[in-house]
PDB file of N, CA, C and O in Angstrom:
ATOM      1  N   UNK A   1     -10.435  60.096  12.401  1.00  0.00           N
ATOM      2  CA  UNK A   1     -11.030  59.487  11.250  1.00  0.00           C
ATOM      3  C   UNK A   1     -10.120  58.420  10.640  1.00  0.00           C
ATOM      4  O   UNK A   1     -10.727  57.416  10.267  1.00  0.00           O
ATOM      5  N   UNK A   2      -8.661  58.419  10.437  1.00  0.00           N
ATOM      6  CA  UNK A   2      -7.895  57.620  10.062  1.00  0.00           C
ATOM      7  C   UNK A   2      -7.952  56.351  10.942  1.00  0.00           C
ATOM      8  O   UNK A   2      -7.821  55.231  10.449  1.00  0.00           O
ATOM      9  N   UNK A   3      -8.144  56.555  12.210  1.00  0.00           N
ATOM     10  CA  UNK A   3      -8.453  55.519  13.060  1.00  0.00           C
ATOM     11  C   UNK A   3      -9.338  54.145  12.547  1.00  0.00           C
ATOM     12  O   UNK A   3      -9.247  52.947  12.280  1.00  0.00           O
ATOM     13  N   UNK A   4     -10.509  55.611  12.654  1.00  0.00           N
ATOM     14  CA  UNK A   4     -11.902  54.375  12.102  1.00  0.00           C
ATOM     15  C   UNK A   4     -11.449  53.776  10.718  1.00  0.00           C
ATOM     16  O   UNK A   4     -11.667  52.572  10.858  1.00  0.00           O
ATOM     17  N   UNK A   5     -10.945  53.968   9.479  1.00  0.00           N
ATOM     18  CA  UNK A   5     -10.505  53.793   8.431  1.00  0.00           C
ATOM     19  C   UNK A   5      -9.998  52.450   8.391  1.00  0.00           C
ATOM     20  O   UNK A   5     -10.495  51.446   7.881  1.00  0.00           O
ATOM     21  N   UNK A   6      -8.515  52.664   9.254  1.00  0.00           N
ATOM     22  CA  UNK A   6      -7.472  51.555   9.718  1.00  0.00           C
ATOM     23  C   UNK A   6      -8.509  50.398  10.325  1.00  0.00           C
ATOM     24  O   UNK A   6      -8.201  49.230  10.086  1.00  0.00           O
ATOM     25  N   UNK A   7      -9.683  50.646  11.072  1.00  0.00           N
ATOM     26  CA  UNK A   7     -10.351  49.568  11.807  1.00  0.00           C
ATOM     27  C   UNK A   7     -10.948  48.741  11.089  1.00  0.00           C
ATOM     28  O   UNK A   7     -10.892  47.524  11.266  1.00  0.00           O
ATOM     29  N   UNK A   8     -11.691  49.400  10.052  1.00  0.00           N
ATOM     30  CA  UNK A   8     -12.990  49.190   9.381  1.00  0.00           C
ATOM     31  C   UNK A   8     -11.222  47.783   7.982  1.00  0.00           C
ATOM     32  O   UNK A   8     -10.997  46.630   7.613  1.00  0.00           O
ATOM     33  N   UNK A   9     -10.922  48.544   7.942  1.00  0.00           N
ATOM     34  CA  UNK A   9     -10.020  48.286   6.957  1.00  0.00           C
ATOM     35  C   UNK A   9      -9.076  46.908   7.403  1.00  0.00           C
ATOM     36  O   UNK A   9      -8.845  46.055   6.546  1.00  0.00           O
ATOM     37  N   UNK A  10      -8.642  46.782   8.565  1.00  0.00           N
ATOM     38  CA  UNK A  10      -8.259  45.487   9.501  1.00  0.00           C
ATOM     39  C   UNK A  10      -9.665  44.375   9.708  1.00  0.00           C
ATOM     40  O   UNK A  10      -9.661  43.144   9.736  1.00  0.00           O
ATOM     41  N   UNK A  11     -10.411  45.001   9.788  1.00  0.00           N
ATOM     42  CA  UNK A  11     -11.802  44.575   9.758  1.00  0.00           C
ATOM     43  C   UNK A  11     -12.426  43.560   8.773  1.00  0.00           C
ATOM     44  O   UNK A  11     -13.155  42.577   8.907  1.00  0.00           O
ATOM     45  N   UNK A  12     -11.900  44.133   7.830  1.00  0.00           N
ATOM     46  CA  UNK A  12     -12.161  43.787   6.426  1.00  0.00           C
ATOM     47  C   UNK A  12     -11.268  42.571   6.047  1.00  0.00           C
ATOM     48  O   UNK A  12     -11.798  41.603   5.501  1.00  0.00           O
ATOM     49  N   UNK A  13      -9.820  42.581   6.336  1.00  0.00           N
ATOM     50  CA  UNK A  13      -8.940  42.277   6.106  1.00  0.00           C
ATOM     51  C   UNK A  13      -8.944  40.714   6.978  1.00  0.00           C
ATOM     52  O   UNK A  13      -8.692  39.610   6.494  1.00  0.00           O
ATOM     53  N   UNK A  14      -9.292  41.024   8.312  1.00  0.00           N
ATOM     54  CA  UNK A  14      -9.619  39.842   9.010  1.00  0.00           C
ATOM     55  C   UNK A  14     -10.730  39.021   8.325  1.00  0.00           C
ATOM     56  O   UNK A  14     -10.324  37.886   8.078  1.00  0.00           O
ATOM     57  N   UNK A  15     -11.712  39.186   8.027  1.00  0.00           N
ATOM     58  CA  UNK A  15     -12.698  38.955   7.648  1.00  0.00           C
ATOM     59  C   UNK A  15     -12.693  38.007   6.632  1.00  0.00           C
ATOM     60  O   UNK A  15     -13.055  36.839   6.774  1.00  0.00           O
ATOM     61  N   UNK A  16     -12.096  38.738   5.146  1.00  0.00           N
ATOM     62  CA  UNK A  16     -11.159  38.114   4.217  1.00  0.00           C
ATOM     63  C   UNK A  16     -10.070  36.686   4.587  1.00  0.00           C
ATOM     64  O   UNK A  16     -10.000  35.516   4.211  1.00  0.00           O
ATOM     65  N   UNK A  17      -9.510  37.357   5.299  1.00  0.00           N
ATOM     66  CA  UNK A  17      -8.482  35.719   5.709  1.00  0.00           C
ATOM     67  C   UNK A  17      -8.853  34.733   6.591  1.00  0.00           C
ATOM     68  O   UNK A  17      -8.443  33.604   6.863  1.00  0.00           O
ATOM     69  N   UNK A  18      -9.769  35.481   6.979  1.00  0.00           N
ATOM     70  CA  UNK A  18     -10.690  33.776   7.902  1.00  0.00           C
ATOM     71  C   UNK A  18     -11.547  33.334   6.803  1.00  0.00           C
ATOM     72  O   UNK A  18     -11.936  32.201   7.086  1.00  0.00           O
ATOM     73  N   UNK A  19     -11.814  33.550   6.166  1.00  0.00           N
ATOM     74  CA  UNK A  19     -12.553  32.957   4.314  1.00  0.00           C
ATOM     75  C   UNK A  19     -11.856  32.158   4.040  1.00  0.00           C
ATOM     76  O   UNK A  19     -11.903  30.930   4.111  1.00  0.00           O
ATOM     77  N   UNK A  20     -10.939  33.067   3.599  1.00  0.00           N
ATOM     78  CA  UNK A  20      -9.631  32.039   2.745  1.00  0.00           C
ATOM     79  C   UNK A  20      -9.195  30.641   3.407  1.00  0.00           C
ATOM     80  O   UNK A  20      -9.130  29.545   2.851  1.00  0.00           O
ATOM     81  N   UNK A  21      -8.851  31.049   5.047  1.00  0.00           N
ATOM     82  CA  UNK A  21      -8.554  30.286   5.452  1.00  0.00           C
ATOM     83  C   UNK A  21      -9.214  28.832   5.963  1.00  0.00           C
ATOM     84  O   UNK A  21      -8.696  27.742   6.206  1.00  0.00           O
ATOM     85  N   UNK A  22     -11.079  29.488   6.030  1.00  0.00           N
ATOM     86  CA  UNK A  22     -11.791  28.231   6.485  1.00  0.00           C
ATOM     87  C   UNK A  22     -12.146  27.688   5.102  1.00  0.00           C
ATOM     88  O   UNK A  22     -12.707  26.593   5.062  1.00  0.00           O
ATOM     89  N   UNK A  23     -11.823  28.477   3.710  1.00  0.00           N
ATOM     90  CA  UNK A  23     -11.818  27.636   2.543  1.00  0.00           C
ATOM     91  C   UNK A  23     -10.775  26.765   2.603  1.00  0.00           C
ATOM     92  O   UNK A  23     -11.009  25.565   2.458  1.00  0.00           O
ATOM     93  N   UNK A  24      -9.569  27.186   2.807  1.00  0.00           N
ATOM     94  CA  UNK A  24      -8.381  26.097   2.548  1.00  0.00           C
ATOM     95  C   UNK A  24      -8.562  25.122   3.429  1.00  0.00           C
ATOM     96  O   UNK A  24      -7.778  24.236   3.088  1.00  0.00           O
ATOM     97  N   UNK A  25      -9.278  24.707   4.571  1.00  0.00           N
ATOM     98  CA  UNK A  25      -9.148  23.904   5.653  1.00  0.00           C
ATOM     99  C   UNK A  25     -10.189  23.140   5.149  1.00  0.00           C
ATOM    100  O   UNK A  25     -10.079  21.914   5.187  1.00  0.00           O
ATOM    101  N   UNK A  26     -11.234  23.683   4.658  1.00  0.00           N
ATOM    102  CA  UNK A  26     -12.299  22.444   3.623  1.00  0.00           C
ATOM    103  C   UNK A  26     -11.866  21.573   2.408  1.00  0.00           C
ATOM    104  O   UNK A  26     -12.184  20.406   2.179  1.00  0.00           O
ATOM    105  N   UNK A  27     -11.266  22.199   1.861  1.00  0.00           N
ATOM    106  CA  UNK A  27     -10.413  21.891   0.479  1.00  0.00           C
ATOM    107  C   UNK A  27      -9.147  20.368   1.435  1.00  0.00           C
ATOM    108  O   UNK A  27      -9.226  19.139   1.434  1.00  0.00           O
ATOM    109  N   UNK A  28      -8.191  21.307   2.062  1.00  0.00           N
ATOM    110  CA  UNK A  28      -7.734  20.165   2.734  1.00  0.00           C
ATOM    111  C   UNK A  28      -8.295  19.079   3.391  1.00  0.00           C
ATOM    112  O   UNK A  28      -7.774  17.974   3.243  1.00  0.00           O
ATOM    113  N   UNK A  29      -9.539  19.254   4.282  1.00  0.00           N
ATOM    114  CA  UNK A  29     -10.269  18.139   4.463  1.00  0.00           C
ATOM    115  C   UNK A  29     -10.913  17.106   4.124  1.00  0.00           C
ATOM    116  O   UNK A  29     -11.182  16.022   4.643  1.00  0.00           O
ATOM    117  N   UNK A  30     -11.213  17.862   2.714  1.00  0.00           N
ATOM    118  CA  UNK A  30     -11.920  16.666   1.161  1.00  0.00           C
ATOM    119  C   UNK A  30     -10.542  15.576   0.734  1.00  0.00           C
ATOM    120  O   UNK A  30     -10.569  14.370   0.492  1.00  0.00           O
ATOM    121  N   UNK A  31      -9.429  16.500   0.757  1.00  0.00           N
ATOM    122  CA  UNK A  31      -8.005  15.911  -0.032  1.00  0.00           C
ATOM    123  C   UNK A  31      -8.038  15.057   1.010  1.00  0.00           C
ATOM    124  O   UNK A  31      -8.495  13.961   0.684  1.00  0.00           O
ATOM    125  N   UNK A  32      -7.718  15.149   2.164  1.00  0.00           N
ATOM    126  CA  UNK A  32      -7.343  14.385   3.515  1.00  0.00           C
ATOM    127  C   UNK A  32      -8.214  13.116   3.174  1.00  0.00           C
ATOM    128  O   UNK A  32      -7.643  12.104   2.767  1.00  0.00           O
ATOM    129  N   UNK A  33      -9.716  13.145   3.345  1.00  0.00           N
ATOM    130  CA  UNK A  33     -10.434  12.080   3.597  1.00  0.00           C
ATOM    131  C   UNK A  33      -9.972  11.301   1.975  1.00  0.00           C
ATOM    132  O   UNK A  33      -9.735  10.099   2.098  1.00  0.00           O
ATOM    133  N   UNK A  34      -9.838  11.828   0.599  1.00  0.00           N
ATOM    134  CA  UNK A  34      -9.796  11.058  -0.135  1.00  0.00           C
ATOM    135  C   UNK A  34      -8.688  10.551  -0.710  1.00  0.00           C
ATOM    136  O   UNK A  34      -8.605  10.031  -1.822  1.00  0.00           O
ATOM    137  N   UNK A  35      -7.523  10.785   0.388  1.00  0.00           N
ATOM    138  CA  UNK A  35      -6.044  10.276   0.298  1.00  0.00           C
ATOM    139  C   UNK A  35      -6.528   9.210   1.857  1.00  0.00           C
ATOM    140  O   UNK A  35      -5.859   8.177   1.846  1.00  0.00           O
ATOM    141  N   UNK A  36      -7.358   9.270   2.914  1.00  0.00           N
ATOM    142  CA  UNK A  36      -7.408   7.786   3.509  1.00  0.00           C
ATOM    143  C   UNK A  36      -8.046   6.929   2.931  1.00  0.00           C
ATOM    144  O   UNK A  36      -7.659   5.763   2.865  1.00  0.00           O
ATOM    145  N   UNK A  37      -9.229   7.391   2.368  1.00  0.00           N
ATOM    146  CA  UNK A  37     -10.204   6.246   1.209  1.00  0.00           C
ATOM    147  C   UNK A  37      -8.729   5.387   0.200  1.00  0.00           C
ATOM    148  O   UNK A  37      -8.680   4.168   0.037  1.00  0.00           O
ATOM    149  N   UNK A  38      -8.080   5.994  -0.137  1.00  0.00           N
ATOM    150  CA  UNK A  38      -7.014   5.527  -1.611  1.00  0.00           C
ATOM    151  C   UNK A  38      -6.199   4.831  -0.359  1.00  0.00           C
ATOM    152  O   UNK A  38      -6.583   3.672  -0.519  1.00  0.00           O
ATOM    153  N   UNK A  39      -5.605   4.801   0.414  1.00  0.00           N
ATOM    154  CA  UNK A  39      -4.669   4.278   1.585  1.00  0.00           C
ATOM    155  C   UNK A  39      -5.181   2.693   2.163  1.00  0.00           C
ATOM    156  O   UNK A  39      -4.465   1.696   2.260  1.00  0.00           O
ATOM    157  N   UNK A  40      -6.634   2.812   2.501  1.00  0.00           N
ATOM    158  CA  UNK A  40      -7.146   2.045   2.568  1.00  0.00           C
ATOM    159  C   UNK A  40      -7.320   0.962   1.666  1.00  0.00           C
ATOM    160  O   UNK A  40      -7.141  -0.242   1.853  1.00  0.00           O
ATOM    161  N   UNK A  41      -7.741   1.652   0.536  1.00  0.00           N
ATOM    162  CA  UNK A  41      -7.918   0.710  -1.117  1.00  0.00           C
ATOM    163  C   UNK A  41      -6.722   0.008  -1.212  1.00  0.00           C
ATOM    164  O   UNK A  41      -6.633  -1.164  -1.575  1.00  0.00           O
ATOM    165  N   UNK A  42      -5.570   0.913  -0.799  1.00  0.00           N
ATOM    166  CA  UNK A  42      -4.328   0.253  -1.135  1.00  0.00           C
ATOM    167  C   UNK A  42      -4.220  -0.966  -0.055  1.00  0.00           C
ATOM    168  O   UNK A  42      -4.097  -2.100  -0.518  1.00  0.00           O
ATOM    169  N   UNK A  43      -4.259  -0.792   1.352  1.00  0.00           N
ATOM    170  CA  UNK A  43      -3.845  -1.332   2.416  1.00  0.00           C
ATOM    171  C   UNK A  43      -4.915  -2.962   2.100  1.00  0.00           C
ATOM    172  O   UNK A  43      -4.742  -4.062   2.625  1.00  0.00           O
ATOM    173  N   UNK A  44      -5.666  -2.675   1.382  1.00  0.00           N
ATOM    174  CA  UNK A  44      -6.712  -3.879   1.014  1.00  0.00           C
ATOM    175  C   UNK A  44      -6.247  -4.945   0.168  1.00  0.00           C
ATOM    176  O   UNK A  44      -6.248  -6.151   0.418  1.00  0.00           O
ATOM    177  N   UNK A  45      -5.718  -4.152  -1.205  1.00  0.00           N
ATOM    178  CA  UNK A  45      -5.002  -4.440  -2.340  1.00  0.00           C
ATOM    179  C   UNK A  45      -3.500  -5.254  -1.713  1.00  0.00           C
ATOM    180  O   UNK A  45      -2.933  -5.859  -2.622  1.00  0.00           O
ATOM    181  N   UNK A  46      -2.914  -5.345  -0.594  1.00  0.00           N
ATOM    182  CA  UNK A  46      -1.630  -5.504  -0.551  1.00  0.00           C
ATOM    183  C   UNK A  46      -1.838  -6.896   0.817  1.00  0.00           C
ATOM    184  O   UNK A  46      -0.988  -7.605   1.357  1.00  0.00           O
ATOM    185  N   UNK A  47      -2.912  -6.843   0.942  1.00  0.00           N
ATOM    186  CA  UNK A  47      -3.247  -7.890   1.897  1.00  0.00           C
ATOM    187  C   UNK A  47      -3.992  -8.417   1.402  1.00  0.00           C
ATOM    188  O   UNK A  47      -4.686  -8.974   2.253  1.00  0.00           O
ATOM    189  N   UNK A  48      -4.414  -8.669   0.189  1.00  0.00           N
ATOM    190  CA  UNK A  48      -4.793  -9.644  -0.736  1.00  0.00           C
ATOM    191  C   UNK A  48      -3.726 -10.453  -1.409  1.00  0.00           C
ATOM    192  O   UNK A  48      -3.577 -11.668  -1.539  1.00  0.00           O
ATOM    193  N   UNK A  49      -2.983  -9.344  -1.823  1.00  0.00           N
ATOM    194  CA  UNK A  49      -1.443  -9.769  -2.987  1.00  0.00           C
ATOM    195  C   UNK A  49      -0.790 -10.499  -1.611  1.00  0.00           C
ATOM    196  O   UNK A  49       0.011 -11.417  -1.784  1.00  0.00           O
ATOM    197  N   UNK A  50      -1.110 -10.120  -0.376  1.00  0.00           N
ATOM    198  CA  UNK A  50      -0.143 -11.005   0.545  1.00  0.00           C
ATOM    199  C   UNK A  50      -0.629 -12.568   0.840  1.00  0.00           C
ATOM    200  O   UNK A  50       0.137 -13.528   0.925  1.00  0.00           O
ATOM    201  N   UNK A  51      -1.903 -12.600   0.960  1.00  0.00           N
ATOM    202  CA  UNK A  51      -2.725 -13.749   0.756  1.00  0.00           C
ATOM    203  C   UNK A  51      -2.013 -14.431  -0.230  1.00  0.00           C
ATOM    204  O   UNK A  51      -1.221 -15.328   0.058  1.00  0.00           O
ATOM    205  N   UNK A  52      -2.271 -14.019  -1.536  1.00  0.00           N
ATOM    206  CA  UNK A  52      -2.290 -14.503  -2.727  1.00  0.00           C
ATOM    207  C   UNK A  52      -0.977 -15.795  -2.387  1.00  0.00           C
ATOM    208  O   UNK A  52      -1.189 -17.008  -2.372  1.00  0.00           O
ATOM    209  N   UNK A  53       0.400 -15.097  -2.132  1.00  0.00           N
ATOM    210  CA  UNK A  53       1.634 -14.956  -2.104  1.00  0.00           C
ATOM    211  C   UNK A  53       1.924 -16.203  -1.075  1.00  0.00           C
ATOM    212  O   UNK A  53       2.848 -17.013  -1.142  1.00  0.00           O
ATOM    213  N   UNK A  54       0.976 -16.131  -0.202  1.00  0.00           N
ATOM    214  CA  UNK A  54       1.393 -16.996   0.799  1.00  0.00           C
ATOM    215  C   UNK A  54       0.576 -18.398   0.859  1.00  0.00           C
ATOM    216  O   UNK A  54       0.828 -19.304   1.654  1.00  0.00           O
ATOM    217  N   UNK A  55      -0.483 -18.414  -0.155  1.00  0.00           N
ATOM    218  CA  UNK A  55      -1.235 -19.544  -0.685  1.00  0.00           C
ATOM    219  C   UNK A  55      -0.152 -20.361  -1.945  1.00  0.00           C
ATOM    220  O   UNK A  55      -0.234 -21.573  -2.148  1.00  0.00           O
ATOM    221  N   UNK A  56       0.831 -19.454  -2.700  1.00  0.00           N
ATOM    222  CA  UNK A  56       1.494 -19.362  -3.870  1.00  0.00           C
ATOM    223  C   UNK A  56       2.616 -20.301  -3.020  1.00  0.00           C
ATOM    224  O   UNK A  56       3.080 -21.419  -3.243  1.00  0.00           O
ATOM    225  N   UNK A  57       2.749 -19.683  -2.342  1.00  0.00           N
ATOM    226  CA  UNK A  57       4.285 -19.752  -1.621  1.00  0.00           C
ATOM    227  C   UNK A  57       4.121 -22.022  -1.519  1.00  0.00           C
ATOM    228  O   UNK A  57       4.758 -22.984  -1.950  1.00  0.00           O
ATOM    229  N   UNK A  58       3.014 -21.807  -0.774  1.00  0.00           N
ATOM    230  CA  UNK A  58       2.754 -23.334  -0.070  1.00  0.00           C
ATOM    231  C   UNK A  58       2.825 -24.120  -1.308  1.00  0.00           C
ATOM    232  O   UNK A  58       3.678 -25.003  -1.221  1.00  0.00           O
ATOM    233  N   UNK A  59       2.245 -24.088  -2.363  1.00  0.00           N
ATOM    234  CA  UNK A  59       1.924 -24.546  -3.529  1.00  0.00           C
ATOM    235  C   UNK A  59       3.173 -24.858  -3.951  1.00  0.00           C
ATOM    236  O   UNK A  59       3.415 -26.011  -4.307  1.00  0.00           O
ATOM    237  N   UNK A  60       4.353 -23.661  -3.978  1.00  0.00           N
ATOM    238  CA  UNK A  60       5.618 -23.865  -4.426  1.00  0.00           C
ATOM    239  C   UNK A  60       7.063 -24.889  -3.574  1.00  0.00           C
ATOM    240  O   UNK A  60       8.166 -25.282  -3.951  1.00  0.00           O
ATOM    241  N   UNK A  61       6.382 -24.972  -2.478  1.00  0.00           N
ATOM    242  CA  UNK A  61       7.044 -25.512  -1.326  1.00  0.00           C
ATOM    243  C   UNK A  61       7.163 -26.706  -2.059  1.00  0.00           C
ATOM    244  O   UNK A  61       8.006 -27.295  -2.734  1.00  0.00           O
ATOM    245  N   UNK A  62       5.827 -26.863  -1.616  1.00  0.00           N
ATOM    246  CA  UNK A  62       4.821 -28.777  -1.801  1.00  0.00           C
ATOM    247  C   UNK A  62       5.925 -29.128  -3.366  1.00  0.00           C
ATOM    248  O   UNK A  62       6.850 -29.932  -3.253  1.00  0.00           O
ATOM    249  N   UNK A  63       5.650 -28.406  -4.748  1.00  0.00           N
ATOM    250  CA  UNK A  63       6.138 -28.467  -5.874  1.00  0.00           C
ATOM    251  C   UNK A  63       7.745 -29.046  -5.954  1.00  0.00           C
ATOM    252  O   UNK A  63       8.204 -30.038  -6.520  1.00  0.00           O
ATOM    253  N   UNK A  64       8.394 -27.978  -5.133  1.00  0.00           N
ATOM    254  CA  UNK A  64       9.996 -27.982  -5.054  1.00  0.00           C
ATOM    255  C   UNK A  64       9.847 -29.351  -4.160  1.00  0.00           C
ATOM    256  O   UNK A  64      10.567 -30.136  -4.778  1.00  0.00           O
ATOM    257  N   UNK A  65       9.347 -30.001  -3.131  1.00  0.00           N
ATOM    258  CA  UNK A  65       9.420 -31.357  -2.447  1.00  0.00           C
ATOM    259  C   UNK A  65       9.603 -32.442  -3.945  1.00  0.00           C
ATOM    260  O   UNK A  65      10.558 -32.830  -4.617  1.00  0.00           O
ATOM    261  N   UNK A  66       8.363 -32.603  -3.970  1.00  0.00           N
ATOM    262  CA  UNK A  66       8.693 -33.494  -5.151  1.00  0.00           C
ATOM    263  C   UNK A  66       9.163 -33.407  -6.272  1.00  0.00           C
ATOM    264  O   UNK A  66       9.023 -34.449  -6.912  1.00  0.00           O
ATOM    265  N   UNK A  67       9.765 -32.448  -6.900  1.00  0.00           N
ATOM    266  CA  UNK A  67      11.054 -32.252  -7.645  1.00  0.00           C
ATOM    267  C   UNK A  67      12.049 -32.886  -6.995  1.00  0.00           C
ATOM    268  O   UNK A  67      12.704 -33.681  -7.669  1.00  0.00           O
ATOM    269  N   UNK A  68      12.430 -32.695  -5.489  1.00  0.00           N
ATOM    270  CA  UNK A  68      13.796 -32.948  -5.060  1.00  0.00           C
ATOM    271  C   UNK A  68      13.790 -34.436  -4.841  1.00  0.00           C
ATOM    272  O   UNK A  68      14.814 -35.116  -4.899  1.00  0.00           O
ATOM    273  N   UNK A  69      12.487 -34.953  -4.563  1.00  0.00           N
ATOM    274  CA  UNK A  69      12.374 -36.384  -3.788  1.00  0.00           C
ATOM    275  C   UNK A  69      12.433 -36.997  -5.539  1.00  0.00           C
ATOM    276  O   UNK A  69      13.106 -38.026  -5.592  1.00  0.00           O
ATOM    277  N   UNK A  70      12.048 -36.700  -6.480  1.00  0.00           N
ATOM    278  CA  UNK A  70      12.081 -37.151  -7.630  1.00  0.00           C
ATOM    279  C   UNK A  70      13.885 -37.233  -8.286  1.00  0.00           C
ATOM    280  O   UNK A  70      14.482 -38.203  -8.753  1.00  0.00           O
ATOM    281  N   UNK A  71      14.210 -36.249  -8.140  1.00  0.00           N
ATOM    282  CA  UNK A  71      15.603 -36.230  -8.272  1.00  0.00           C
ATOM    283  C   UNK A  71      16.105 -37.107  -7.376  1.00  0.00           C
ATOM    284  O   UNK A  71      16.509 -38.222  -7.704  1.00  0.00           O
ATOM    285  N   UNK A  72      16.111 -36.741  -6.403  1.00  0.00           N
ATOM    286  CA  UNK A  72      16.955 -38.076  -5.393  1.00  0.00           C
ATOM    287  C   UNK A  72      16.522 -39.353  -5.815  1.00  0.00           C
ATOM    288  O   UNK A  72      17.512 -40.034  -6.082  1.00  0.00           O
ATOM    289  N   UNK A  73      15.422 -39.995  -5.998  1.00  0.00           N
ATOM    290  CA  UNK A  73      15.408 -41.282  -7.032  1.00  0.00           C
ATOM    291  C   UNK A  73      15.876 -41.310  -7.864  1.00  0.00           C
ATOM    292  O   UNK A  73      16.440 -42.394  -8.011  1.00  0.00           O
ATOM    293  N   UNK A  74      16.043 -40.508  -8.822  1.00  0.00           N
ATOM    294  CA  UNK A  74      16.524 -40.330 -10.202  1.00  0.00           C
ATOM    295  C   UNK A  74      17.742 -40.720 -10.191  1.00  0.00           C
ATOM    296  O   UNK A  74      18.240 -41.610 -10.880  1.00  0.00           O
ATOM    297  N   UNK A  75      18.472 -39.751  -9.042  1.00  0.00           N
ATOM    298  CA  UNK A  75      20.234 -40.021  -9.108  1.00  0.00           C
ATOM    299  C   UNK A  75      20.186 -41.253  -8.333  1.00  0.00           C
ATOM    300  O   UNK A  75      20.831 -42.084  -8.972  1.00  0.00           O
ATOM    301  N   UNK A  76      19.824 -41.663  -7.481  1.00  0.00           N
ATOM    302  CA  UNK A  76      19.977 -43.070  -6.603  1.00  0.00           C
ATOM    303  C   UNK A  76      19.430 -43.859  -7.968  1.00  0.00           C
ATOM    304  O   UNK A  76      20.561 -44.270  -8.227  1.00  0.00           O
ATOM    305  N   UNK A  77      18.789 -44.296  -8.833  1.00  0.00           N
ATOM    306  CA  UNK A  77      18.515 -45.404  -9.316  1.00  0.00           C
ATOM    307  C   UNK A  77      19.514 -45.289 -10.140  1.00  0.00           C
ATOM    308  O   UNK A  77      20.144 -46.346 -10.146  1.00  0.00           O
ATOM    309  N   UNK A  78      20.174 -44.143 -11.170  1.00  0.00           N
ATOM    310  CA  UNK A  78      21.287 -43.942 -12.015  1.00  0.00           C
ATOM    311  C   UNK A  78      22.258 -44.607 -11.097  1.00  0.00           C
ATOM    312  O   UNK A  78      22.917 -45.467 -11.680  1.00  0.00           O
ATOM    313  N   UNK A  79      22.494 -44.484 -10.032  1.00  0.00           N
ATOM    314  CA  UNK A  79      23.608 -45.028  -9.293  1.00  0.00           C
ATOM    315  C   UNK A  79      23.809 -46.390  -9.275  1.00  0.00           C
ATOM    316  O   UNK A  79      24.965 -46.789  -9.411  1.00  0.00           O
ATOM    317  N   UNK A  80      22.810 -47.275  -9.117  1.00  0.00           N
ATOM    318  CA  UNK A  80      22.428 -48.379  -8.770  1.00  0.00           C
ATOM    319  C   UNK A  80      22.231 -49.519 -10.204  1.00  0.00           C
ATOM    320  O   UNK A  80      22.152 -50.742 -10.325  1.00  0.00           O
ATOM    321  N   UNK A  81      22.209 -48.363 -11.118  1.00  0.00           N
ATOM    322  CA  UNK A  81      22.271 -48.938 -12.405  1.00  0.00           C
ATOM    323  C   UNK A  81      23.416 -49.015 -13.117  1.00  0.00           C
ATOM    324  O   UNK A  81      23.605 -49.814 -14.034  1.00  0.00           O
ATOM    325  N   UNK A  82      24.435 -47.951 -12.601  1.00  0.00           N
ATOM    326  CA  UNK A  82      25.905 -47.843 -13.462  1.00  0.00           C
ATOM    327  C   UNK A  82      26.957 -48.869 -12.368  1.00  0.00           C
ATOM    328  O   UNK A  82      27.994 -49.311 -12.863  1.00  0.00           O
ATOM    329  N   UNK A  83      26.691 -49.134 -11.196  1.00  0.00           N
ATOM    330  CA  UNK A  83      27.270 -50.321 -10.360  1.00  0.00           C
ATOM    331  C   UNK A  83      26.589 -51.863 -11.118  1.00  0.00           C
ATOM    332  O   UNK A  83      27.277 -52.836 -10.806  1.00  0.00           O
ATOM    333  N   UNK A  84      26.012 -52.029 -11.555  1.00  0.00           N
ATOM    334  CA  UNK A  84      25.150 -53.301 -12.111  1.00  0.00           C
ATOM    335  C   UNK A  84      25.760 -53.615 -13.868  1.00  0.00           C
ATOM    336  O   UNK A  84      25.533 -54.662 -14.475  1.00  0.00           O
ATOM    337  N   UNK A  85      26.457 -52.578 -14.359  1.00  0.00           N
ATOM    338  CA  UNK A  85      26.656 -52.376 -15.161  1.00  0.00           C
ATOM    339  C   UNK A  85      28.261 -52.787 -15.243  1.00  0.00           C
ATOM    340  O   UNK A  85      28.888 -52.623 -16.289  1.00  0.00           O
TER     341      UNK A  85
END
């Protein structure tokens, strides 16, 4: 009789932790899919800001050119004016 007891009772016990366990594997599977959804959002978000950055970048190139080509006149005509002088 202790036999059947122990069976019925392992029985039970199995029963119980395959629950638990195919609950926790659902629970993890919801988290899973809605940590790649957010990964993605991000991976979207950062290849935009990289876009952004590299449209920015050209803009700043072009900018710093004619600053420098402006300066280099600047100091060449100062030059050309304090020899005349």
């Amino acid at each position: 009789m202790s036999i059947a007891i122990l069976g019925l009772v392992t029985t039970a016990f199995l029963i119980f932790g395959a629950v638990v366990v195919y609950r926790l594997y659902r629970v993890a599977k919801s988290t899973l899919l809605a940590v790649k959804a957010a990964a993605e959002i991000v991976g979207d978000a950062v290849n935009l800001v990289q876009e952004g950055i590299k449209s920015l970048v050209t803009i700043l190139a072009v900018i710093q050119g004619i600053r420098q080509g402006f300066d280099r006149l600047t100091k060449k005509f100062r030059k050309e004016n304090n020899r005349g002088e």
